[in-house]
TIRO-477934 format. One record per atom (N, C-alpha, C): x, y, z; residue in one letter. Coordinates in steps of 0.2 Angstrom, whole numbers, plus 5000, padded with zeros to 4 digits. Example, Ala and Ser with C-alpha at 12.3 -4.5 7.8 and 13.67 -1.06 7.14 Angstrom:
2
506649725039A506249785039A506649845039A506449895035S506849955036S506450005039S
REM end
This chain:
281
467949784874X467649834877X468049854883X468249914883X468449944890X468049944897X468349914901X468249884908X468649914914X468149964917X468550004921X467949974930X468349974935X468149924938X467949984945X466950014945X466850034949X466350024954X466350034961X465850004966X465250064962X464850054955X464250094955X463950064951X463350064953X462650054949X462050084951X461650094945X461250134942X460550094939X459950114939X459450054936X459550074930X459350024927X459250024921X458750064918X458850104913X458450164909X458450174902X457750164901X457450164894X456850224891X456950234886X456550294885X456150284879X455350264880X454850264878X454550324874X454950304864X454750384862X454150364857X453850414851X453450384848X453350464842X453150404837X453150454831X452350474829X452150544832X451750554833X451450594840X451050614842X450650634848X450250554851X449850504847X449450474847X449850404846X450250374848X450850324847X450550284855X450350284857X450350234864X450950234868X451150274870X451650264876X451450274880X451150314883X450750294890X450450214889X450150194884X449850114886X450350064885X450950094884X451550044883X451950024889X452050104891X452250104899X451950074905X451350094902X450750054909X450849964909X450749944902X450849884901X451549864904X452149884903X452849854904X452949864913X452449924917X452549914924X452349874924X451549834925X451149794927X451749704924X452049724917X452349644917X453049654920X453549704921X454049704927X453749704932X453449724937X453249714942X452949644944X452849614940X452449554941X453049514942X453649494937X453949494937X454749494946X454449554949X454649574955X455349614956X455049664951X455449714949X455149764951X455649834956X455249904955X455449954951X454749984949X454750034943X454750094944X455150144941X455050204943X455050254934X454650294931X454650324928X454650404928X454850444923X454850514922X454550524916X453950564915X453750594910X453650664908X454050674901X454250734897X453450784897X453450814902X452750874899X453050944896X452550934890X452851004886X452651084888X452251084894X451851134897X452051134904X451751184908X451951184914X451551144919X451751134924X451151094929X450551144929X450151104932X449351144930X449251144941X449551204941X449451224949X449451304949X449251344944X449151394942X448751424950X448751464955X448551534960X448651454964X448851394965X448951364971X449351374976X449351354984X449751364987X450451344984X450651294984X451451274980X451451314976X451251344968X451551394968X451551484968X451251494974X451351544978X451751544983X452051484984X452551504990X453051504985X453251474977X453651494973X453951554969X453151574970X453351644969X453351714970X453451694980X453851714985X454551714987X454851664982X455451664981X455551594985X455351534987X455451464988X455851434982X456651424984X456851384981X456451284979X456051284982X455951234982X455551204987X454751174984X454251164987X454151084989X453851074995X453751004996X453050994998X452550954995X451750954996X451750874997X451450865004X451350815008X450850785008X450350735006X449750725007X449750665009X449150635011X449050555013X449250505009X449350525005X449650474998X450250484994X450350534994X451150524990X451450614994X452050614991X452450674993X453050704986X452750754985X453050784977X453350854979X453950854974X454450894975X454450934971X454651004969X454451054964X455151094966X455751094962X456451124961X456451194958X456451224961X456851304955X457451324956X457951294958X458251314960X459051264954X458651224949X459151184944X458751184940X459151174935X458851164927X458351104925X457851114923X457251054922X457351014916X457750964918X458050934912X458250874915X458450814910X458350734912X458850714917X459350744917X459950734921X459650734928X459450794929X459450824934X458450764937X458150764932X457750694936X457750654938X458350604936X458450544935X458850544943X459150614946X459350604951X458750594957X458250614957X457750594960X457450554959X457450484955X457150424955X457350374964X456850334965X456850304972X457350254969X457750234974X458550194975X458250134975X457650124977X457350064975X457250024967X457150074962X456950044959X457550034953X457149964950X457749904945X457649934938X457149974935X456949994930X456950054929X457150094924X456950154925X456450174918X455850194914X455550214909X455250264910X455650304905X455550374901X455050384896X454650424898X454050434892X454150524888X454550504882X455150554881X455450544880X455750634878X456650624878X457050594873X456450604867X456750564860X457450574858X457650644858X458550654856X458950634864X458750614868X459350594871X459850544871X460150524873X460850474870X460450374873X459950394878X459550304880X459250274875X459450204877X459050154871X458550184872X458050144866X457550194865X456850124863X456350124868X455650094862X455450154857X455050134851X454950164848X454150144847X453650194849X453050194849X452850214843X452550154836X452150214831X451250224830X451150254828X450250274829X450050244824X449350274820X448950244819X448950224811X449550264808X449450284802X449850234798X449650184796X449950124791X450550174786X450450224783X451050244779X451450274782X451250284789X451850324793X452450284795X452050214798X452450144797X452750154792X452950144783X453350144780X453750194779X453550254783X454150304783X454450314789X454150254793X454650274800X455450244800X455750224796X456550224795X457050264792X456350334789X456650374788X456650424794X456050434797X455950464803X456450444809X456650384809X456950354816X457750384814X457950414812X458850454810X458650514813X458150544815X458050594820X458050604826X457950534827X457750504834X458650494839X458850524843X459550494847X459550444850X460350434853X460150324857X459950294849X460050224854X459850164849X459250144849X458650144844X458250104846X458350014844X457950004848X458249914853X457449884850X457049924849X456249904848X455749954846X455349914842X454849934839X454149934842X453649974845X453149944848X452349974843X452149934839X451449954837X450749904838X450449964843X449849924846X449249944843X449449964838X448849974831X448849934827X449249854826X449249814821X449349824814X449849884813X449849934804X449849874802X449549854796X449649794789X450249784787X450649844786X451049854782X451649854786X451949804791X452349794795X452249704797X452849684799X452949614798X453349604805X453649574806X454049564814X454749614814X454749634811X455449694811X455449764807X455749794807X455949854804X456449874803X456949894797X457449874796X457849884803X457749804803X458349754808X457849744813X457649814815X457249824825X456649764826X456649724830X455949684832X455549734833X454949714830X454249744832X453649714835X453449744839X452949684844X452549734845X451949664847X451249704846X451049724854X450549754856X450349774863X450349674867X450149624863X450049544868X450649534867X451349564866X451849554865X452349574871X452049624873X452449654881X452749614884X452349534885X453149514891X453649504885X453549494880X454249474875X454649544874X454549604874X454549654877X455049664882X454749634886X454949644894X455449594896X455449534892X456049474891X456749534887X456649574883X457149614881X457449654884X457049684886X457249734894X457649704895X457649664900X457849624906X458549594903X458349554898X459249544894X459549594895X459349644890X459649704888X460049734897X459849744902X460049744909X460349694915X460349644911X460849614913X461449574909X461349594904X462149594900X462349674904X462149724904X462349804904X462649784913X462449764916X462549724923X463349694924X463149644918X463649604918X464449624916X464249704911X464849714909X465349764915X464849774922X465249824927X465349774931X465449694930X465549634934X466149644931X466649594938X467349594933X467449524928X466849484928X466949424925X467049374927X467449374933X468049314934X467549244937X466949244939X466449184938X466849154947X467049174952X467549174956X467049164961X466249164961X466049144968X465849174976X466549214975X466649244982X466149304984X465649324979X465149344982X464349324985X464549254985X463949194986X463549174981X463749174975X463249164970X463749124964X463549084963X463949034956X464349084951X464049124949X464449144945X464349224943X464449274940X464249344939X463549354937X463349294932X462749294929X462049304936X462149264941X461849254946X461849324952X462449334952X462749404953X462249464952X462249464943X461949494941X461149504941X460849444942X460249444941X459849464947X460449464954X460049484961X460349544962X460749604958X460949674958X460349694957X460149684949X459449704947X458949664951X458749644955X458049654958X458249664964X458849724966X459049764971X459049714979X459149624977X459349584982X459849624986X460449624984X461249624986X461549694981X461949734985X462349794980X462749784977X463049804974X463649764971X464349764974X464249804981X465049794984X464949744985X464549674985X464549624988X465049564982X465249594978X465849594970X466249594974X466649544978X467449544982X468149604977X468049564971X468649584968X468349674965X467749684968X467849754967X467949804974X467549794978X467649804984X468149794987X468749744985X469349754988X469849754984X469949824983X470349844979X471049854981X471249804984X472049814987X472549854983X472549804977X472949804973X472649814965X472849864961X472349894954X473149884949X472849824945X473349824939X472849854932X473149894928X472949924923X473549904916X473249904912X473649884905X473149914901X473549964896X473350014893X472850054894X472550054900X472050114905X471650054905X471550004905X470949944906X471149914914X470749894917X470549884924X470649824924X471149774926X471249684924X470949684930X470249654933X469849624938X470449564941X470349574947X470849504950X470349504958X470549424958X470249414967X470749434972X470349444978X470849484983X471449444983X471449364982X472049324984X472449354980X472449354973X472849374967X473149444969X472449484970X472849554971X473449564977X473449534984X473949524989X474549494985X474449454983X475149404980X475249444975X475049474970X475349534966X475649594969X475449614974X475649674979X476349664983X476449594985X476749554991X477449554986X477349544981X477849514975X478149564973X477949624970X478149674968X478549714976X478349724981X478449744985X479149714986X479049654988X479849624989X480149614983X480349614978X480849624972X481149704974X480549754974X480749804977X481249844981X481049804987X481149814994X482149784992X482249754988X482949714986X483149764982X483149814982X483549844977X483749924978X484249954977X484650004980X484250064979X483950104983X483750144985X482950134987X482750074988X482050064989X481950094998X482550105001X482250155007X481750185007X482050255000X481550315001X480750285001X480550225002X479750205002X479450185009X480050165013X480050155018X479750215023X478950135027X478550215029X478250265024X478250225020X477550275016X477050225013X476450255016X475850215015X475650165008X475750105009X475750055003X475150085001X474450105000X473950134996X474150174992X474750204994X474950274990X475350264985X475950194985X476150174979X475750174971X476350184966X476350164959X476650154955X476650084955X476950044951X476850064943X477550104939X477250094932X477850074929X477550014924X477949954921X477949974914X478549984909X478450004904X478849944900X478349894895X478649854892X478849874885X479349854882X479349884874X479749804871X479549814864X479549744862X480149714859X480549704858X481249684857X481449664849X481849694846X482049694839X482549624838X482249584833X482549524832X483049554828X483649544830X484249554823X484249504819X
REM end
């Protein structure tokens, strides 16, 4: 897997769909807050309404349609934001999720490219035909969730685990893997320490409960020196990256015409090494 080496993270985001109107995902999202939160993780969702907000001759939307790009209502309890001024679409949601939180759950949004639970209703024969219904569905689904106990379903579905509603922290143990492997792959690996923690894995697990950023990643944050082979990102510790810089620098610095560098900003160099592989006669 290609390992490209960036100060960014993002919560993790899953999108709760279901085959059906009557599939429980509102009870499936409710349950996975209540067991990540417990757990001491914060939760933030978005949910797909296929209709408009029901603020019909309100003041918000009268001041909209006055021409307000964009309304803000304040109350003792919460404070909600109403956009017209960008397109109502997932991208543009997700940019509004609090920075706080380690989870993100989508209720919706079945075609878009996020792993995916799969909520099915009530219908036992719907059950046998949801493998063919799930080719419709975009993203991978990761999981099965039926909290109608169909008959006709067993612990899987071709491949997928399925779990029942008393199943959610098992569920929610799935998550959390799935989130820290995904973690661990914008780790550089090197298991190096220098961010106070044992190893990436540890790294990892205080990223997601939003402990520590991940500039706190030494070999990412200090990118003195960026070795690349074949467009991949080779993670190295600051000590490695100097001594590769130091090295390359003085070989350099020994050879006929290495002046014209003199006085130009070592950040600004680019070393490109072209190796080709030699013909035994």
């Amino acid at each position: 897997m290609k390992r490209e080496l960036a100060l960014s993270y993002q919560a993790q985001t899953f999108a709760i769909v279901g085959l059906g109107r009557s599939s429980g995902k509102t009870t499936v999202i409710q349950a996975l807050i209540k067991e990540l939160k417990a757990r001491g993780y914060a939760i933030a969702t978005i949910k797909h309404i296929h209709s408009r907000f029901d603020v019909a001759e309100k003041d918000t939307e009268l001041h909209a349609k006055a021409g307000a790009v964009s309304v803000t209502a304040v109350s003792p309890r919460e404070l909600a934001i109403m956009r017209y001024d960008i397109p109502p679409n997932l991208e543009n949601a997700l940019k509004t999720v609090s920075p706080k939180a380690s989870f993100i759950l989508i209720e919706g949004f079945s075609h878009s490219a996020l792993p995916k639970i799969l909520c099915l209703s009530k219908s036992g024969s719907e059950a046998l035909e949801a493998t063919k219904k799930m080719e419709g569905i975009g993203g991978s689904i990761m999981a099965i969730v039926d909290i109608f106990r169909n008959p006709n379903l067993s612990g899987s579905l071709a491949g997928i685990p399925v779990f029942r509603l008393y199943e959610i922290p098992k569920l929610a143990d799935l998550l959390e893997t799935h989130a820290l492997e995904a973690l661990k792959q914008s780790l550089p690996g090197l298991n190096c320490g220098q961010c106070g923690f044992g190893d990436c894995q540890g790294m990892a697990k205080a990223i997601l409960r939003k402990e520590v950023p991940i500039s706190q990643c030494k070999p990412l944050s200090h990118q003195e020196t960026i070795l690349e082979i074949y467009g991949e990102s080779i993670p190295m510790v600051p000590f490695v990256q100097r001594l590769l810089k130091n090295t390359i620098l003085g070989l350099v610095s020994s050879l006929k015409g290495s002046g014209r560098i003199e006085g130009t900003d070592p950040s600004k160099l680019r070393v490109k090494v072209k190796i080709e592989a030699l013909e035994e006669n």
